[in-house]
Structure formats: structure tokens, C-alpha cells
NUNU-736091 format. One record per residue: residue in one letter; x, y, z of N, C-alpha, C, O in turn. Coordinates in steps of 0.05 Angstrom, whole numbers, plus 32768, in hexadecimal, padded with zeros to 4 digits. Example, Ala and Ser with C-alpha at 12.3 -4.5 7.8 and 13.67 -1.06 7.14 Angstrom:
BEGIN
+----+------+------+------+------+------+------+------+------+------+------+------+------+
! aa !  npx !  npy !  npz ! capx ! capy ! capz !  cpx !  cpy !  cpz !  opx !  opy !  opz !
+----+------+------+------+------+------+------+------+------+------+------+------+------+
!  A ! 8108 ! 7F8E ! 809C ! 80F6 ! 7FA6 ! 809C ! 8108 ! 7FBE ! 809C ! 811D ! 7FBE ! 80A9 !
!  S ! 8101 ! 7FD3 ! 808E ! 8111 ! 7FEB ! 808F ! 8102 ! 8001 ! 809D ! 810C ! 8017 ! 80A1 !
+----+------+------+------+------+------+------+------+------+------+------+------+------+
END
This chain:
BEGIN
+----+------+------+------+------+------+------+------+------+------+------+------+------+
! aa !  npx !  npy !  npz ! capx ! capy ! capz !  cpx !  cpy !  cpz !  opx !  opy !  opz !
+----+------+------+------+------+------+------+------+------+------+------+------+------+
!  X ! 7DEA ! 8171 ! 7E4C ! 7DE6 ! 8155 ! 7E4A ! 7DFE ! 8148 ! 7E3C ! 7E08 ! 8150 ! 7E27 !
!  X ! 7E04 ! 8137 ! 7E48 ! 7E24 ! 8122 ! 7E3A ! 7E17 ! 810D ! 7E2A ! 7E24 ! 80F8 ! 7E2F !
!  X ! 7E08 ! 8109 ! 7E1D ! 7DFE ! 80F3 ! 7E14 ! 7DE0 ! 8100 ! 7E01 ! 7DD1 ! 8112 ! 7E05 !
!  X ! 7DE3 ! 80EB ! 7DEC ! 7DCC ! 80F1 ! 7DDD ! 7DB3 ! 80DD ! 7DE9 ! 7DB3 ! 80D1 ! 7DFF !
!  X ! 7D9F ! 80DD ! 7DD7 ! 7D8D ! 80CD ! 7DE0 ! 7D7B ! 80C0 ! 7DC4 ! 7D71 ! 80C9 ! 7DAF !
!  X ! 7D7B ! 80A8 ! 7DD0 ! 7D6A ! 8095 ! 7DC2 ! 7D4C ! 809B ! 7DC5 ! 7D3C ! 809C ! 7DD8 !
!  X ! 7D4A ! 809F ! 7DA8 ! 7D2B ! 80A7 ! 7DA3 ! 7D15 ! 8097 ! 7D97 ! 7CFC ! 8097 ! 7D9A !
!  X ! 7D2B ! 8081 ! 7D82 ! 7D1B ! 807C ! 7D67 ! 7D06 ! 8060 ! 7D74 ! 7D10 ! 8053 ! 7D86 !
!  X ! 7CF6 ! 805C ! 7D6D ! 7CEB ! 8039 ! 7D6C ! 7D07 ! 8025 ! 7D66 ! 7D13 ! 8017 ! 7D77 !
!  X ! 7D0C ! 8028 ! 7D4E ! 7D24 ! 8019 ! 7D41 ! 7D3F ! 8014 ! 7D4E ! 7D4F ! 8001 ! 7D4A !
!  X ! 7D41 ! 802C ! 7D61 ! 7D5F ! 8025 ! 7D6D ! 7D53 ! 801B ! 7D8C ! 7D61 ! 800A ! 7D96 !
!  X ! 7D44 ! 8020 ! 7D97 ! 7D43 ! 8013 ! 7DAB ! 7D38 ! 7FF2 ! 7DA3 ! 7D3F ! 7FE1 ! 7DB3 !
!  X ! 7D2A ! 7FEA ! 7D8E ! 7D25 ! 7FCE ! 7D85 ! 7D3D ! 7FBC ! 7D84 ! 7D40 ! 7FA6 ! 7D8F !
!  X ! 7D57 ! 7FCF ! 7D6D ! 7D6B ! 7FC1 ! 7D66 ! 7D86 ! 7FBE ! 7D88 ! 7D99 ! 7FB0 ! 7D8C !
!  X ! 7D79 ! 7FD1 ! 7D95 ! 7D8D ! 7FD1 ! 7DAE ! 7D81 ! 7FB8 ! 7DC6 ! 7D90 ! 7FAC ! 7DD6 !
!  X ! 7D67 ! 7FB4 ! 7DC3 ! 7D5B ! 7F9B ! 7DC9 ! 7D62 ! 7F81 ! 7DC0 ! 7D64 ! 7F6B ! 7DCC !
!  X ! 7D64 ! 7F87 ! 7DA9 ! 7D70 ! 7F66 ! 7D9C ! 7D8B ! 7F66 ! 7D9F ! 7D94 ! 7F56 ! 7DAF !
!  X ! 7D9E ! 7F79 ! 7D92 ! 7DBF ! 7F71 ! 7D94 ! 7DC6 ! 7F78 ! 7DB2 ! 7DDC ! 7F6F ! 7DB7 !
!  X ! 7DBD ! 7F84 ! 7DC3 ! 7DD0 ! 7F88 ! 7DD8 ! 7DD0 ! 7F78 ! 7DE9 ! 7DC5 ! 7F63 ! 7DEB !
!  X ! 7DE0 ! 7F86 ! 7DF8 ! 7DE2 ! 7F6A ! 7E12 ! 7DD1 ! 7F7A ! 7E2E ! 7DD0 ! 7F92 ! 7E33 !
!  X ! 7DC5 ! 7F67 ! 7E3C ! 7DB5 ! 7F6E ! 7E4C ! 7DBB ! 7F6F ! 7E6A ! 7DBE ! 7F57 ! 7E6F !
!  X ! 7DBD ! 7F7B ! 7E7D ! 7DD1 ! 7F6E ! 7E90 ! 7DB8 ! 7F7F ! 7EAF ! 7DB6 ! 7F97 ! 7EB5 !
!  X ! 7DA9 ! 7F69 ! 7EBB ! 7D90 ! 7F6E ! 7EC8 ! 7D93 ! 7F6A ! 7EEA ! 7DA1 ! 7F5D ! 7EF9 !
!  X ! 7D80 ! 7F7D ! 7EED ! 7D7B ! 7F76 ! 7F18 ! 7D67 ! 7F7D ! 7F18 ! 7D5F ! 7F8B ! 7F06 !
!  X ! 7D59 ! 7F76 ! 7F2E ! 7D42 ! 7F7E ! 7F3A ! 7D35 ! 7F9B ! 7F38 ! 7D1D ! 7FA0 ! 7F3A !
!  X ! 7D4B ! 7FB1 ! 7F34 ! 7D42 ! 7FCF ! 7F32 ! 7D47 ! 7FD3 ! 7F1A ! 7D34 ! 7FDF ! 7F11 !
!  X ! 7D56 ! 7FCF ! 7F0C ! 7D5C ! 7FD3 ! 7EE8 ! 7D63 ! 7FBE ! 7EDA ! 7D68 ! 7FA6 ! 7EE0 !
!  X ! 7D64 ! 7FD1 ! 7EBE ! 7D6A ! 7FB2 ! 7EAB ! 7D76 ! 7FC5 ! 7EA0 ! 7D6C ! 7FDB ! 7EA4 !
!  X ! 7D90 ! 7FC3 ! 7E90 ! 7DA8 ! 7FD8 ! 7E83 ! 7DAB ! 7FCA ! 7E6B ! 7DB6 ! 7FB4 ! 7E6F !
!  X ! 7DA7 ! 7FCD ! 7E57 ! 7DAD ! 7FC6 ! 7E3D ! 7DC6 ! 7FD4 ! 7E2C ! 7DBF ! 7FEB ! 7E26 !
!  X ! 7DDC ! 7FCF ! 7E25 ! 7DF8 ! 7FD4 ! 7E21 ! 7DFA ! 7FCB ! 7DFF ! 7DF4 ! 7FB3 ! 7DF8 !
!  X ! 7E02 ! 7FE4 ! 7DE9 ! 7E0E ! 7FD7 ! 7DD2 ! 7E1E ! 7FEF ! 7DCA ! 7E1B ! 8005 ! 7DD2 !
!  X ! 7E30 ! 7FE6 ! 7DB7 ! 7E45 ! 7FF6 ! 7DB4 ! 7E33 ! 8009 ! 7D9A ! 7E1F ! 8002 ! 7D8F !
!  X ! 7E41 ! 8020 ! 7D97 ! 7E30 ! 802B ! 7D82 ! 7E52 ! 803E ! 7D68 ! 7E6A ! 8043 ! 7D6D !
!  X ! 7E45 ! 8042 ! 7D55 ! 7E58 ! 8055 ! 7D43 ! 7E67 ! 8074 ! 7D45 ! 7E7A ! 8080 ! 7D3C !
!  X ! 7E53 ! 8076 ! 7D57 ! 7E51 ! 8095 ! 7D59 ! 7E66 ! 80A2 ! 7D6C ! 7E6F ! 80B9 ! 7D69 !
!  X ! 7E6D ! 8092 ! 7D81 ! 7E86 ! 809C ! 7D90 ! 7E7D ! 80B0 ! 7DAD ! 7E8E ! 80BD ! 7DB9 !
!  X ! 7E65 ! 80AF ! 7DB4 ! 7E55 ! 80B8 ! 7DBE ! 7E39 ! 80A6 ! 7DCE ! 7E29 ! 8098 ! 7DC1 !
!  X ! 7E38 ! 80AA ! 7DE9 ! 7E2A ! 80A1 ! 7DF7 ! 7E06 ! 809F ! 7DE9 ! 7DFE ! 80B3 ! 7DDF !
!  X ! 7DF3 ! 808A ! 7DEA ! 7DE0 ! 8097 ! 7DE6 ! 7DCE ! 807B ! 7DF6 ! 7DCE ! 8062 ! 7DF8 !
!  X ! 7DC1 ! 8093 ! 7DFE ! 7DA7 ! 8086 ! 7E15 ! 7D8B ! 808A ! 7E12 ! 7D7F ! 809F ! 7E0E !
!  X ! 7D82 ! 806E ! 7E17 ! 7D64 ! 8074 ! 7E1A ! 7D5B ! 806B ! 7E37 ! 7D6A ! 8060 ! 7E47 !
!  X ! 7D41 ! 8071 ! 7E3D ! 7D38 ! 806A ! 7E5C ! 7D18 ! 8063 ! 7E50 ! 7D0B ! 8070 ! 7E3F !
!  X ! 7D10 ! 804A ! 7E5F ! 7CF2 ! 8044 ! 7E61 ! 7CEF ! 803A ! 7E71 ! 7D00 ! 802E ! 7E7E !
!  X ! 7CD3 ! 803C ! 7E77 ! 7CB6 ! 803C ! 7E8E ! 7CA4 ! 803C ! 7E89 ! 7C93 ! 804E ! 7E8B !
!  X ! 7CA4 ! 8019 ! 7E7C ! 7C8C ! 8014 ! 7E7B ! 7C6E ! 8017 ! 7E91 ! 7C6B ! 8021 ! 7EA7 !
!  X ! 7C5F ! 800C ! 7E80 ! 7C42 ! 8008 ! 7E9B ! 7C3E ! 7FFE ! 7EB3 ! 7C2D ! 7FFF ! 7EC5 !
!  X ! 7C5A ! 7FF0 ! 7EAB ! 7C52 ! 7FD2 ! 7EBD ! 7C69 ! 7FE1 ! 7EDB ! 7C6B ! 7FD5 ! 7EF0 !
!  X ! 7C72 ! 7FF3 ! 7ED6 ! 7C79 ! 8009 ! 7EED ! 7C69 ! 8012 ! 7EF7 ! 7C66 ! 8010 ! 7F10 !
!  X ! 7C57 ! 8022 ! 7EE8 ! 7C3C ! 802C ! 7F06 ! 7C36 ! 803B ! 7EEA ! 7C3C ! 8039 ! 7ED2 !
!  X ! 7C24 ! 804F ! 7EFF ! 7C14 ! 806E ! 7EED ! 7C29 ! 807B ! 7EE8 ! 7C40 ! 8073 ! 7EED !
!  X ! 7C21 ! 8097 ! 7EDA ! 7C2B ! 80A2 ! 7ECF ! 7C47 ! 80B4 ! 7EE0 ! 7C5A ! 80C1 ! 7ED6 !
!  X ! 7C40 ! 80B0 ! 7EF7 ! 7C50 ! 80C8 ! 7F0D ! 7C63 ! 80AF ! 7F0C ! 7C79 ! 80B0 ! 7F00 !
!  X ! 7C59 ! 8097 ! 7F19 ! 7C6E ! 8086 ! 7F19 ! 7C8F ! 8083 ! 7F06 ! 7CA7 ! 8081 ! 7F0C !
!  X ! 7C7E ! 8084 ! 7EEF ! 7C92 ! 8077 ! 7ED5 ! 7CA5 ! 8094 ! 7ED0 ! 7CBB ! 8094 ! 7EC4 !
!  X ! 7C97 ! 80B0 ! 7EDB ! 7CAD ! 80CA ! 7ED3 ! 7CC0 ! 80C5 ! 7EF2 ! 7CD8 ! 80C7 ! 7EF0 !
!  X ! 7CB4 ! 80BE ! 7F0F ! 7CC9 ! 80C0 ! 7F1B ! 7CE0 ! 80A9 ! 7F17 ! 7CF5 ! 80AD ! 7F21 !
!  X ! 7CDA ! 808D ! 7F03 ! 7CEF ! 807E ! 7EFC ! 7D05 ! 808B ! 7EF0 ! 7D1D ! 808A ! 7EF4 !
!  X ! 7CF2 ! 809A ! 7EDC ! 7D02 ! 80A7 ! 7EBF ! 7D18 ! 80B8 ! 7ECE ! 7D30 ! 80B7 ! 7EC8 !
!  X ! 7D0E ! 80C6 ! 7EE4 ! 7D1C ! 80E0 ! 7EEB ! 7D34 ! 80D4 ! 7F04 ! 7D45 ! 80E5 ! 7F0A !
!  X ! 7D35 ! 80BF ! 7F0E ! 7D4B ! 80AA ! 7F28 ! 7D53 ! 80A5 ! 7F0D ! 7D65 ! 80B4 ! 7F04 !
!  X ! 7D4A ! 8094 ! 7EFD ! 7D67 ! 8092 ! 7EEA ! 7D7B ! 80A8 ! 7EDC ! 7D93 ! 80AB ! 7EE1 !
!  X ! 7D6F ! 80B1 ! 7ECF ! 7D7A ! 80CE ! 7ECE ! 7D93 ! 80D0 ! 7EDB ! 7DAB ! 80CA ! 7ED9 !
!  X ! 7D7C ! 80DE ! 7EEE ! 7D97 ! 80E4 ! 7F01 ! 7DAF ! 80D2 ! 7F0F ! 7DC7 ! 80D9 ! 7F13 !
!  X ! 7DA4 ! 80BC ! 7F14 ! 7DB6 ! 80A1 ! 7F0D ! 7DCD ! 80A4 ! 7EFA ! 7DE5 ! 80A5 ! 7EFF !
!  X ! 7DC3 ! 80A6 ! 7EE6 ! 7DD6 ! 80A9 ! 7EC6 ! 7DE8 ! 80C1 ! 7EC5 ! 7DF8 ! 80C4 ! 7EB3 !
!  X ! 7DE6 ! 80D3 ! 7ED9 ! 7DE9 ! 80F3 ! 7ED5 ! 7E08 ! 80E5 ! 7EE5 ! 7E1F ! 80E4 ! 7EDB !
!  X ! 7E01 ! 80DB ! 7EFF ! 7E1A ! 80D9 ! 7F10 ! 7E36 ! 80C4 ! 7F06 ! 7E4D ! 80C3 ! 7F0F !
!  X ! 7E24 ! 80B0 ! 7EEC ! 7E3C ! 8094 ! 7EEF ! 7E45 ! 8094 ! 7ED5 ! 7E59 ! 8087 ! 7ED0 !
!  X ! 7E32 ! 80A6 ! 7EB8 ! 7E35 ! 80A0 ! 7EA2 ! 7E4D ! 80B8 ! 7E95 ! 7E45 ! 80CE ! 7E8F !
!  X ! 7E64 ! 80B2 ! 7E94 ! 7E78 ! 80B9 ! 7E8A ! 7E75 ! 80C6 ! 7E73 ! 7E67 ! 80BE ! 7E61 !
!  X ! 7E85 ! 80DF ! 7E73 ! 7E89 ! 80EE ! 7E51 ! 7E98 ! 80DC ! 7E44 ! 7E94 ! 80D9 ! 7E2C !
!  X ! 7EAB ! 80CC ! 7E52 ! 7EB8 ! 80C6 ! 7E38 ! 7EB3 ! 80A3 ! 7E37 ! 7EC5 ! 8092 ! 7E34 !
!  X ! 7E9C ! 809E ! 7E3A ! 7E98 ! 8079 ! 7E38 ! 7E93 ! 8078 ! 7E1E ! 7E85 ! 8065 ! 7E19 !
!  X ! 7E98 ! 8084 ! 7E0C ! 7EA3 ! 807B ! 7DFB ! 7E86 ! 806E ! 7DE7 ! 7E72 ! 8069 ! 7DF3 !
!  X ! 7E87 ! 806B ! 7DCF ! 7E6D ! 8068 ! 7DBC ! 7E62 ! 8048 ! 7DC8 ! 7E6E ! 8033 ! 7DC4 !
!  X ! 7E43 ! 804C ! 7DDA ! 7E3B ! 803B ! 7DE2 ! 7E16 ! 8046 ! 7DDB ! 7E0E ! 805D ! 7DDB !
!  X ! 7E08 ! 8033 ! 7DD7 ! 7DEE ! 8035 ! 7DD8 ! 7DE3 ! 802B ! 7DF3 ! 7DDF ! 8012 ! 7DF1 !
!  X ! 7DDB ! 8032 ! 7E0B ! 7DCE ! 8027 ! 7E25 ! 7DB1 ! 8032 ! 7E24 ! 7DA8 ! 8048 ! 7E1D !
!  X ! 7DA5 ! 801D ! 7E2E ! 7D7C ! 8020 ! 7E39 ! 7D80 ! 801F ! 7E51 ! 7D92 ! 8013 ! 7E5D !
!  X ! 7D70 ! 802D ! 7E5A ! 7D6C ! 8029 ! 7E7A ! 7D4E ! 801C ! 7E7F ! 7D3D ! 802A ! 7E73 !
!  X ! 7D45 ! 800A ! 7E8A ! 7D29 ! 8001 ! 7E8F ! 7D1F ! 7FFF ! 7EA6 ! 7D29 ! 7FEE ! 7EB5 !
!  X ! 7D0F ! 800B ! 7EAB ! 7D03 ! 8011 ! 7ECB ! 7CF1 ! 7FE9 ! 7ECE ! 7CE5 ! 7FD9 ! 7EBF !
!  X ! 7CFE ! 7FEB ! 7EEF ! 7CE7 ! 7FD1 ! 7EEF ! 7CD0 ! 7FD8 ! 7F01 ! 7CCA ! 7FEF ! 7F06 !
!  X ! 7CC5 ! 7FC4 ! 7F0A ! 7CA8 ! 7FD0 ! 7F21 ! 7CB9 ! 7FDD ! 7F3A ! 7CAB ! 7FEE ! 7F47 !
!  X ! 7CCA ! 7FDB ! 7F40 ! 7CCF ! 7FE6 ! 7F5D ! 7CE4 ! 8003 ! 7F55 ! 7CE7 ! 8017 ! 7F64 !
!  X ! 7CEC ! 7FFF ! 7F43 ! 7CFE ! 801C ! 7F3F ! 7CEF ! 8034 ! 7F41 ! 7CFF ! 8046 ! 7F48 !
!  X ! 7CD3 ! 803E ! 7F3E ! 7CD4 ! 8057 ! 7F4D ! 7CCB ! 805A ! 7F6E ! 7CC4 ! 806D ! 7F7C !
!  X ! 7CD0 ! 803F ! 7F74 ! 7CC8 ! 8047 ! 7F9B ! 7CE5 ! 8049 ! 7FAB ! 7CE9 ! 804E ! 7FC2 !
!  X ! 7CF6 ! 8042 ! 7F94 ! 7D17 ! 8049 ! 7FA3 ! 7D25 ! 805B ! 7F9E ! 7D25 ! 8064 ! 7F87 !
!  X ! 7D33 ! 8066 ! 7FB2 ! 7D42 ! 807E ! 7FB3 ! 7D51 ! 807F ! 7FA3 ! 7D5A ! 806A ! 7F9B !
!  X ! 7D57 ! 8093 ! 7F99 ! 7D71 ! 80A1 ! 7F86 ! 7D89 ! 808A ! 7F89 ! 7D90 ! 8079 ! 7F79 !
!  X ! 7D94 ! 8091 ! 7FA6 ! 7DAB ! 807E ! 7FAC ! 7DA8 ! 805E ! 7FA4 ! 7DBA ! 804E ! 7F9D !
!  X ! 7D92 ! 805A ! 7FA8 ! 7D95 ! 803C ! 7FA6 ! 7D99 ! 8030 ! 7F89 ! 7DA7 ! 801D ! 7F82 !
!  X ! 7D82 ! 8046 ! 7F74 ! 7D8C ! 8040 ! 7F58 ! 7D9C ! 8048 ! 7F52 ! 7DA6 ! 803B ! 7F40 !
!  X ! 7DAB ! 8061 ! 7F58 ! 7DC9 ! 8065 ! 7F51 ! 7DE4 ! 804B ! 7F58 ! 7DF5 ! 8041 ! 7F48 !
!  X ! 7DE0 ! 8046 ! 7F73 ! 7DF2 ! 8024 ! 7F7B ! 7DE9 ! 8015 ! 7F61 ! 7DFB ! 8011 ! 7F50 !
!  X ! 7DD5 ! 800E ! 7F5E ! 7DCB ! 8003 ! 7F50 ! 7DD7 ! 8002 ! 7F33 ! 7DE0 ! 7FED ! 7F29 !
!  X ! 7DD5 ! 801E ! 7F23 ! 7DE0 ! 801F ! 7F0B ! 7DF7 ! 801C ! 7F0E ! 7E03 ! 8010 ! 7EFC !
!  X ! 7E04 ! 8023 ! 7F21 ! 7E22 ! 801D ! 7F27 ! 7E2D ! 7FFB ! 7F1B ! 7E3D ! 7FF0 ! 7F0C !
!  X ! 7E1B ! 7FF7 ! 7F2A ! 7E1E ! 7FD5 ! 7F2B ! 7E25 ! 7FC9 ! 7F07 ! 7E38 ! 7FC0 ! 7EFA !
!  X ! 7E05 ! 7FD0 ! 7F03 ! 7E03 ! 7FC4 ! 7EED ! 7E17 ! 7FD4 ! 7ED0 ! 7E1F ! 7FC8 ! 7EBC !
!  X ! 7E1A ! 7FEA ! 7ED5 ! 7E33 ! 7FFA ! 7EC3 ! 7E4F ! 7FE8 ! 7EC2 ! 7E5A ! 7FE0 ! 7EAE !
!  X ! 7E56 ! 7FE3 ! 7EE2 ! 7E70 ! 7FD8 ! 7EE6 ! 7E73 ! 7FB8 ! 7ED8 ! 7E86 ! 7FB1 ! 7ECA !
!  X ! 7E5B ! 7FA7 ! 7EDF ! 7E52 ! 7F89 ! 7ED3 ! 7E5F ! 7F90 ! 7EAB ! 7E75 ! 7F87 ! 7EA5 !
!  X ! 7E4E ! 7F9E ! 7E97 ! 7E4E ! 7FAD ! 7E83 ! 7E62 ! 7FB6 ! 7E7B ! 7E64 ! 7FB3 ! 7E63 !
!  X ! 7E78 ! 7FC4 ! 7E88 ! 7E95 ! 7FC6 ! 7E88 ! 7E95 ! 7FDA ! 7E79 ! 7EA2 ! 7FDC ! 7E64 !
!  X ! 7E80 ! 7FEF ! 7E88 ! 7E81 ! 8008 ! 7E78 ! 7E93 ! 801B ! 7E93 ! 7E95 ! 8014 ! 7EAA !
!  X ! 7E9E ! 8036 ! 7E85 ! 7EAB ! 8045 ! 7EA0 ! 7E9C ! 8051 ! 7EB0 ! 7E86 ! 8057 ! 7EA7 !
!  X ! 7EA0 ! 8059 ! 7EC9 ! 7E8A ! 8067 ! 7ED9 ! 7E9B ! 8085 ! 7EE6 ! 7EB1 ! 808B ! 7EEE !
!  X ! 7E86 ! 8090 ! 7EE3 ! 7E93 ! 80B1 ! 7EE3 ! 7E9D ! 80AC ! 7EFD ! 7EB4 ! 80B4 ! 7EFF !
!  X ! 7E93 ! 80A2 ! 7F14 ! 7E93 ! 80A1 ! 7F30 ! 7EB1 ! 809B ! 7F35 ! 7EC1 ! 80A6 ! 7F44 !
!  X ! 7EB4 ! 808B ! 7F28 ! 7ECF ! 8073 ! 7F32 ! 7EE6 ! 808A ! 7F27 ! 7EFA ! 808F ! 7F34 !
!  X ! 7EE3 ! 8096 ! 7F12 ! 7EFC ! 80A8 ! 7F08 ! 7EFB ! 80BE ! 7F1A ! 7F11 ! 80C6 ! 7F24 !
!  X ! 7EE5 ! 80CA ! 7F1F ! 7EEA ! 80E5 ! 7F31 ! 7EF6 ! 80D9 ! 7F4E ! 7EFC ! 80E8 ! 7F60 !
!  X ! 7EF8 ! 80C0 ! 7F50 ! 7F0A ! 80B8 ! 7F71 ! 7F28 ! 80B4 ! 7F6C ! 7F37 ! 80AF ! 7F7F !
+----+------+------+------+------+------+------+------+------+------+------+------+------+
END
């Protein structure tokens, strides 16, 4: 794993208030710089995504989303990933374009674009 992960109540609260939010119809990407020098991510899915199968196949398209675009070296950033109602009925690809999108908006690096 290239990235740590956001666990606490507290840091996903404070990454809610100071960050910047940058949204579409399949995600919402929350972006703040952090100390640590080191990537760190959280992912949620809420209720308002579906049952329980629902909100793990969001968890698991992002993921792997994150696996293809999120860079070793982007450098000390705090990012959320937030599932909306339609993100687990779409394919891999489409939330991957997707994160693409909203990574590039954010002006974070994307692993994709360096391996070309």
C-alpha cells in the first residue's frame, strides 16, 4: 500500500472543514495538504448509497480507482473519497475517468499521466 489511511473521527472532521472540495455526480474528493510528506486517504459510504453490499462495492471501485491514479510521490496530501448514490452501479472505468478528472481539477499528480 503507497499511502496511509485516515482513521480518526478528528481528521476526517478537520479535512471536512479546511479542505477544499472539488465534486461530480459519482464522487466528491476532498484535497488538504498535510505534514507528514506522505499520502493519506480515507474512503466513505454512507447509507444514503444503498445496503451494505452496496457501500463495500463503492469502497472497493474506489480503491481500486486510487490504486491506478494515486502517485507514490504526490507528495504530503490528506484526500477523502465519498461515494455518492450512483457510484456503486458504475464500472471500475468509469470511476477511475472519473477520479482522473477530479485529481487533475485538484492539481494533484496522477500515476497514469507519468507512466505515458
Amino acid at each position: 500500500m503507497r499511502y496511509r489511511k485516515l482513521t480518526k473521527n478528528r481528521e476526517f472532521t478537520r479535512l471536512y472543514a479546511r479542505g477544499k472540495s472539488y465534486v461530480h455526480p459519482n464522487l466528491v474528493l476532498y484535497v488538504a495538504k498535510n505534514r507528514y510528506g506522505v499520502p493519506r486517504v480515507g474512503l466513505t459510504a454512507t447509507k444514503k448509497v444503498g445496503h451494505a453490499v452496496q457501500r463495500n462495492r463503492a469502497r472497493r471501485v474506489m480503491r481500486e480507482a486510487l490504486s491506478e491514479h494515486l502517485s507514490q510521490n504526490a507528495g504530503g496530501y490528506d484526500i477523502i473519497l465519498v461515494a455518492r448514490g450512483r457510484t456503486p452501479y458504475l464500472k471500475s472505468t468509469q470511476v477511475s475517468r472519473t477520479l482522473a478528472a477530479l485529481m487533475r481539477r485538484a492539481g494533484l499528480p496522477d500515476k497514469a499521466d507519468e507512466q505515458s
